[in-house]
Structure formats: C-alpha cells, structure tokens
N, C-alpha and C positions, 0 to 999 in steps of 0.2 A: 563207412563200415562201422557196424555196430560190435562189440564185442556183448561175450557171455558174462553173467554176473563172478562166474568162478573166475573167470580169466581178470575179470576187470581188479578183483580182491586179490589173486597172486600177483598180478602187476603193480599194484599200491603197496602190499608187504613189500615185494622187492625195492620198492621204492624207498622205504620206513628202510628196512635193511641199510641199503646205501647208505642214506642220512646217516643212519649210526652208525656205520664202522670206517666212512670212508676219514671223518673227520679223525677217528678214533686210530686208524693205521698213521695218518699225519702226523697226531703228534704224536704217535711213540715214535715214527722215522725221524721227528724233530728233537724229539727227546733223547734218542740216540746217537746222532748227529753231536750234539750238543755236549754229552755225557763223556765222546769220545773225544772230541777235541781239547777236555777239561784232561781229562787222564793224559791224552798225549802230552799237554801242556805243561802238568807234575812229574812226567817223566823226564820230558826235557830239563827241567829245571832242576832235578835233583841230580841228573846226567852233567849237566853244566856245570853244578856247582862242586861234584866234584872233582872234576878236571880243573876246575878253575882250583879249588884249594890246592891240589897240587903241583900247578903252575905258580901260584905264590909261593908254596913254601919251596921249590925246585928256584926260584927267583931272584932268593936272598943268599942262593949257595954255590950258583954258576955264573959264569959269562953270558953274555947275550951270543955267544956263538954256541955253546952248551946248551943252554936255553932252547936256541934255534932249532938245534937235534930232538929235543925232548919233543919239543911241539912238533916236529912232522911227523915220529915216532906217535902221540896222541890221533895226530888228523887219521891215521891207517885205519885206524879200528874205533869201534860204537859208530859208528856213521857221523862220524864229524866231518866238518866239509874246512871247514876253518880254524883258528884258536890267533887271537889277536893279541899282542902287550902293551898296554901305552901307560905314560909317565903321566906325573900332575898334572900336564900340559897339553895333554889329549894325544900326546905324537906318540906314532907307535914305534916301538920298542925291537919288538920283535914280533914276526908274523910268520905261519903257517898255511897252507892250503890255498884256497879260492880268495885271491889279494885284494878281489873288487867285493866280498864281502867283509872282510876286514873296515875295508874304506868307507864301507854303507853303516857301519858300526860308529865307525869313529865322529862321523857324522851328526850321530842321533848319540850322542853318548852322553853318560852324566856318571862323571869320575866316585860322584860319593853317594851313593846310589843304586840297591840293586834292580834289574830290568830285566822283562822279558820282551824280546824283540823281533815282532814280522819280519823277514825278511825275503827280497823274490831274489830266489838264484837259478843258475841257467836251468835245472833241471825243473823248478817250481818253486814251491814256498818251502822256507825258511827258519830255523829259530835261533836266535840269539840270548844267549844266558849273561847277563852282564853282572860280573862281582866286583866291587871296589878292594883296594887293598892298600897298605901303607905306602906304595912306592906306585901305584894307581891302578887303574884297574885292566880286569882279564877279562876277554870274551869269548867266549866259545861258542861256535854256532853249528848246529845239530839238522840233519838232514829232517825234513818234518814229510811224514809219508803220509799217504791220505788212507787214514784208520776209515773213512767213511766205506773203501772195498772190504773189507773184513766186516760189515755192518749189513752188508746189500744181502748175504743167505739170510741172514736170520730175518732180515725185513720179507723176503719172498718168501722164506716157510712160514710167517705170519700173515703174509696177505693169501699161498695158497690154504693155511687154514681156513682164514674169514672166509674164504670164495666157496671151500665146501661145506662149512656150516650152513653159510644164507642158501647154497644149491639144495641142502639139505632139507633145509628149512622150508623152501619155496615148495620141495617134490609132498614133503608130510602133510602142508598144508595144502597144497591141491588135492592130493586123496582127500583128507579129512574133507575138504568143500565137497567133492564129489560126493561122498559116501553120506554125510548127513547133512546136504542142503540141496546140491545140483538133483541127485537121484529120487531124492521125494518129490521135491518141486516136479520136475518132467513126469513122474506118479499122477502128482494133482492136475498137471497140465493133459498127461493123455486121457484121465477121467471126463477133466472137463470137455473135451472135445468129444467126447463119445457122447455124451451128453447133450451139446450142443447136436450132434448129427442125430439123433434122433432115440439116443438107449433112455430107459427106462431104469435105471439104479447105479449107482456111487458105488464103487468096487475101487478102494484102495487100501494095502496094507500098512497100517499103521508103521512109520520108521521115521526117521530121522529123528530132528532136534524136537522136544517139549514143543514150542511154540509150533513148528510146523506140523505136528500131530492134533493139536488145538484147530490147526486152520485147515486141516482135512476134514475133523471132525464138524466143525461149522459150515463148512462146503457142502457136508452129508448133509445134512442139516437143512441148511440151506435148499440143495434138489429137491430130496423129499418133499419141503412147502412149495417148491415150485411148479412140482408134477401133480400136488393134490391141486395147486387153485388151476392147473392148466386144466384137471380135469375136470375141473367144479364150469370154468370158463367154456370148455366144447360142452359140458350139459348146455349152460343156458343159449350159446351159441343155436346148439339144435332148437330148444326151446323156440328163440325169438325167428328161426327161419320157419319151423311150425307155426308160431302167429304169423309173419310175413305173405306164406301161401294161402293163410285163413282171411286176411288182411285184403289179399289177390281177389279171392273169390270172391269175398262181400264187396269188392270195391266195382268189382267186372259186373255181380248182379246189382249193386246202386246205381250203376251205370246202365247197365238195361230197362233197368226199372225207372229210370231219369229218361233217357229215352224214350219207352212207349207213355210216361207222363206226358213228355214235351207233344208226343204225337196226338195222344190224347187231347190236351187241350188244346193243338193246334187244328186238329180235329173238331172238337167240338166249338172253339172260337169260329172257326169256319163257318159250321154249319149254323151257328146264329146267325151270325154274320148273311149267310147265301139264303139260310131260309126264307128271313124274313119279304125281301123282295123275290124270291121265287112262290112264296105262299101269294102272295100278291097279283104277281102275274097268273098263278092259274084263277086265281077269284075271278082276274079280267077277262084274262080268257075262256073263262065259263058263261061269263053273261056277254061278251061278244058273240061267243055258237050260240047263245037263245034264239038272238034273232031279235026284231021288233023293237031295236033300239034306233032313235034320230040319229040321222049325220051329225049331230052334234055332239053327242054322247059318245057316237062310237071315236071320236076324232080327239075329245079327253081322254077317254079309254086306254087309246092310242098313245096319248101322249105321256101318261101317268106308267102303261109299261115302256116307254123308252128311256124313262128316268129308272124304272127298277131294274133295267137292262144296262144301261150306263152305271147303275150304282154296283152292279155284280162284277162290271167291267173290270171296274176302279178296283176294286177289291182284290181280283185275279192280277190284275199289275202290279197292287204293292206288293202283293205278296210274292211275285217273281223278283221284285228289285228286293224285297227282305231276302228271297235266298240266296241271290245272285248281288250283292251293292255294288261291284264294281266291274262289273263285264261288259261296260262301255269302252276300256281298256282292252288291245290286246295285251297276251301274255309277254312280259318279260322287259314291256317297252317304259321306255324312264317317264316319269310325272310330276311333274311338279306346275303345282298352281299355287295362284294370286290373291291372296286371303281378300285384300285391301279391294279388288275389280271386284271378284267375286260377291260380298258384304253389298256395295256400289249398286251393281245389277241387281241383286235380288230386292233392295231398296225401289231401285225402280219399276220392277216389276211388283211389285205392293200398292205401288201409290193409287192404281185405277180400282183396286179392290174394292167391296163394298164394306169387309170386315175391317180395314182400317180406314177407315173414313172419316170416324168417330175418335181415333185412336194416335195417341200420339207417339211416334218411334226416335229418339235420340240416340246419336252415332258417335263414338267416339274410337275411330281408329282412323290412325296413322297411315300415310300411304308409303312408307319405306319398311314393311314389313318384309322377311326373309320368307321364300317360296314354303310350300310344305309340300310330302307326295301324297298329294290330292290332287286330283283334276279340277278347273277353276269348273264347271259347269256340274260337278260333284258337291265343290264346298256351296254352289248356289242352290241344289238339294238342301244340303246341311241345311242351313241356313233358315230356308224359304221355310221348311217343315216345322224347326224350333220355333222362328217368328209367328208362324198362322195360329199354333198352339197356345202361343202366347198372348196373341187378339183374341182367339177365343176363349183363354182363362180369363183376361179383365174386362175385355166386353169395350162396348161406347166409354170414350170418356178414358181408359187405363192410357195406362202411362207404360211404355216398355222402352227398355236401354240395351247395346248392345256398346257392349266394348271391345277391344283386340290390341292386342301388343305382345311384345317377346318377354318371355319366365323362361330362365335359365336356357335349355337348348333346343328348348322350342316356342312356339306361339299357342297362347292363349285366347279361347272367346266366350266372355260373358254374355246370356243374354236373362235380363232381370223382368219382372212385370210384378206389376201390383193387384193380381188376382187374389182368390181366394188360395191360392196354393194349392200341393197333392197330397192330400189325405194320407196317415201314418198308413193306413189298411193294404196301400198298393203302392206303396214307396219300394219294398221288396222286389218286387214283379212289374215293375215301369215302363223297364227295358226291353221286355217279353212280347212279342206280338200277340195282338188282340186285348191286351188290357190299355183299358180306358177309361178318363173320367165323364167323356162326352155321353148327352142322349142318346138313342138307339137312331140308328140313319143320319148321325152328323159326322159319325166316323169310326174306322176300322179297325183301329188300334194299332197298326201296323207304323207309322210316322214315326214313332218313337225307336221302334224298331230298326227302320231302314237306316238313322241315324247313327245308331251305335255301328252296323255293319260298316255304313260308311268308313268311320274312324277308326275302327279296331282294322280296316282294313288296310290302312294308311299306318298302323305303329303306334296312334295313339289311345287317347281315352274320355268319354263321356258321363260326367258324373250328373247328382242334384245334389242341392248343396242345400243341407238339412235344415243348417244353422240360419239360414235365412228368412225374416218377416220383414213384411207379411208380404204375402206371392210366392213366384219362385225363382231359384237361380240355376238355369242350368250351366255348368265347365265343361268346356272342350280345351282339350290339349290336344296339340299335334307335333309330332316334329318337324326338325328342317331339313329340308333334302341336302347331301352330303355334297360339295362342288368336289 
C-alpha cells in the first residue's frame, strides 16, 4: 500500500517531532530525578545535623539513661527512624529507634568524619547523617521518601503539553499540505486527464505554492504545443492518406497497364512465333490445290508442313508448361527431389544429341545433396533447358560446367559456358517468354521462361550473373525441403 504525498509528509514530521521531544522529555525527567534527590539529600543533612548537634551538646550534660530519653523523644518526630551514640571506639553508647539501623551505621562508620549514608530499612531507603564529635560520633538516620512521586504531575503535564503541541502541529500542517500542495496538485491532476481523454484546453485556477503555479503554467503551456503539432500531425496524416489512395490508383492502373503489356507482347511474341510457320503452311498448301506437282514434290511438300506443324506444336506446349510449370504435381501433395539423379539423368539424356557432340560438359556435384521441393523429373526440365541454351550459346568446340552443392539453407546450381554471353539490350527481359537471342525457327523464347516458373514454384530463385566473362552464368537456388 502506497500512501499519499500529504500523509507520507505528516508521518515524517511526526516523526522529526518525536526525535525532538521524546529525548528532550528524558532529560528533563532525568534532570528532575536528579535535582530532587540532591535537595532531598541537603535536607537530610541539615536535618541530621541538627539533631546531631543537639545530641552532642545534650551529651556532655546527662546520663546515658537521660540521653536515652532525649533520643526517643527525637526519633517521634521530623521522621527519624533512628539516632545512634558511639564512643571513640565505635561502641554505641546509646540508641534509639530501628536498632538494626544503628548497627548498619556503626558498621560503615568513621568516627572523625562527616557522612552521608545509603541506608535500606524495612520500609525502603534510608539516610544516615554522621557528625563526629569530642567524646565520638552521632548518627541520625532520616526516613528518605521517594521525592520522585511529587515529580511524576509535573512530568505528565509536560509530556500532555508536548503531545498536544506535536497533535497541534501535525493537524496545521496537514491543512496547510492540503490547501497549498495536495489541492492544486489533484487541480493539475484532473486537468491532465481531461486532457488525456480527449478535451481540448487547460482550465486550471491558478492557487497554491509559487513553484506549483509555474508548473500549471508550463503544463498550459505545454498542451497548447501539443494540440497545435497534433493538429499540424492529422493535417499531414490526411495528407499522406490522400497520397496513399492516389498512390492506390496509379498503382491498380500500372498494373493494368503491366498487364495488357504482358498480354500484348505475349500476344504479339505469339503471333511471330505462329505466323511464321502458319504463313508457310498456306504457301504449301496453295501450290498442293494447284495441282500438277510430281509425287515427289508433293511428299517434300508434305514433309516441310509436318515440321511447321510440329514447330507450332512445340510452341503451344511450352507455352502451356510456361503457364502451368508445375501441374505434373497434384495439389497439396509433398515433393521433394534429387538434384544429384536428376543433374545424372539429364547428362545422360545429352550425350546421343547432336548439339553436344562437339561440346564439352563437366560436372561437379556431389551425390550427398539434401532433397529440395522440386520433382526430380522437373529439376531434369530445369536442367535440360539451361544446358541446350548453353550448347547453343558456344556452339562446337564450348566448354560448359555445371556445378551443385549446399549455400546456407539451400542448394545451389551453377551452370557456366563460354559463349558469347546475353547482350546488355535483353538482360532486363530474359526471363520474359518469347525473348530470345536465337534465329527465327531455332527457338521460342519460352525455355527461359518455363525455368523461372519452375523455381519460383519450388521457393526459390533464378538469376544471370552479370559479373561474369566471358559467356554466361546462370544461379539457381532452391531450398530444402523441411523433414
């Protein structure tokens, strides 16, 4: 539990209080203690001694049986309990009163000597006044009463004063806390939370101490800057959500516009692509209807549109595997293939080609490769499509390398050739179906294409690697499928 700052401040005065008066009632009860036992002590002794001088001079003029009268006739009255006689020789003489204080005297005596002497008697403590005298000494012992009860009002009407002075003190200064520190404070406090809830202006009347009217005024202060930049801040707010929905639209129409491009050129790549063997087929088949051509002619003919027939085929297939790369797969079911087989097979399926023939291929991967989610008859796709690209960038005679291995948490595959490389002009647009560096009728431009699909299908990614002379390098990254 926490306390309040008022409460926590009268609990520490009262505390200060304490400290100061509790030591300060101490020693005046010590001091008065002290003060009374001294007066008791000079009373006794001027009491004593004069009963003692008149037991001396009563001494030298009676009997010890005279004597004996006088002293009990003494012991009656002033509150003497005792009066003792003794000779040079410490033996007493003659005695009065309480006999076993006498004897506690004679004791502790010293004949040439005067004494004030403790004494415990039945009812308490004691005093003994010891006078010497020519024929020895006299004692008289004086009932000692404890002055400390006559001392106890005055001690309690000084401790109930302290107690309601500091009560006093403790009530003024809690008002006073209240009135000029508690009440403004909870002022600035319900300001602020009005504030915080959503008000619009600092409404507090200036009161209490100096410095807390400073710190209302700087709080005013203070709001005021805070509602002008809040309001400076929802301007530009609105602002930037106005560019945002401008931001929306041009983004929705670059994207339309990105679109019917893509269509566009996929479009018109097509139709170079189709025309040219469809213009062809009809040439053929217009001098086939003539008529008047030999079986030999017509059976070229024949065989010249079964290749532009085949070449339109090829075409309409890549471009179903560019839209579709991986719907060899059903949906949803797990994949993972064997870079290391995959690499292997497509090698072998190369060697009868006619385009490496001339061509030399070096392999360097590993067979402890980790799976990726590619299908092995996908990455032999992959593969087959980079490598042909690659024979047909350096021709008879090139040199192409393919590497593979693991980079961080996936696998890696280089494949290099020492062609003439891809011109800066379609470095941009590589990966784009139907651009291509080949002749017209060696290819469709789509290879590059169905590549990336592949990969990007799989998590990874297909780059060319700029930095490379002379030829080119393509990176594939894939990752590893998760066990």
């Amino acid at each position: 539990m926490r306390f309040g700052l008022r409460l926590q401040i009268v609990l520490l005065f009262g505390a200060l209080l304490v400290c100061a008066f509790g030591p300060l009632f101490y020693a005046i009860a010590t001091y008065t203690q002290v003060a009374l036992r001294q007066v008791r002590a000079e009373h006794a002794r001027q009491l004593g001694r004069a009963i003692a001088g008149h037991v001396l001079e009563a001494r030298q003029q009676r009997s010890p049986a005279e004597l004996e009268s006088l002293l009990n006739a003494e012991v009656k009255t002033g509150g003497v309990e005792a009066i003792g006689v003794y000779d040079g020789e410490q033996r007493v003489v003659a005695a009065a009163g309480a006999r076993q204080l006498v004897e506690q005297v004679q004791r502790r005596l010293d004949p040439e000597r005067e004494a004030l002497l403790e004494l415990e008697a039945a009812h308490g403590a004691a005093l003994a006044v010891v006078v010497p005298g020519p024929q020895g000494a006299v004692a008289v012992v004086l009932r000692a009463d404890d002055q400390s009860a006559g001392a106890a009002p005055l001690l309690r009407l000084l401790a109930l004063y302290a107690g309601v002075v500091a009560l006093a003190t403790l009530l003024l200064a809690y008002f006073a806390l209240t009135r000029l520190i508690v009440q403004p404070l909870d002022a600035l406090t319900r300001a602020a939370r009005r504030v915080a809830d959503g008000g619009r202006a600092w409404s507090v009347p200036p009161a209490g101490a100096a410095e807390l009217r400073e710190l209302g005024q700087s709080l005013e202060t203070m709001t005021e800057r805070l509602l002008t930049e809040e309001q400076a801040l929802r301007r530009k707010i609105d602002e930037v959500e106005q560019a945002t929905e401008q931001l929306k639209a041009a983004q929705t129409t670059l994207v339309r516009s990105e679109r019917l491009a893509s269509v566009g050129r996929l479009a018109a790549g097509l139709a170079h692509e189709v025309g040219n063997p469809l213009a062809a087929l009809i040439g053929l088949e217009d001098l086939l209807l003539e008529g008047d051509l030999p079986p030999s002619e017509q059976r070229d003919f024949l065989v010249r549109m079964r290749k532009e027939t085949e070449r339109i085929h090829r075409i309409v297939r890549d471009l179903l595997q560019f839209a579709r790369p991986s719907g060899s797969e059903p949906p949803g079911a797990p994949v993972a293939g064997d870079v290391a087989l995959a690499v292997h097979e497509t090698a072998m399926l190369l060697k009868p080609q006619k385009s490496f023939a001339d061509v030399q291929l070096q392999l360097d991967v590993p067979d402890a490769l980790p799976n990726v989610p590619l299908a092995t008859a996908e990455i032999v796709q992959l593969v087959l499509n980079l490598l042909l690209n690659a024979a047909d960038a350096c021709g008879p005679g090139g040199h192409i390398t393919l590497r593979a291995g693991s980079a961080g948490l996936g696998v890696q595959l280089t494949i290099e050739d020492d062609g003439p490389g891809v011109p800066e002009t379609i470095r941009g647009q590589l990966f784009e179906p139907f651009v291509t560096t080949k002749d017209v009728g060696k290819g469709t431009g789509l290879g590059l294409a169905v590549c990336r699909g592949l990969v990007e299908s799989a998590g990874g990614s297909i780059t060319l690697d700029e930095s490379f002379e002379p030829g080119a390098r393509f990176v594939v990254e894939l990752p590893i499928v998760s066990k």
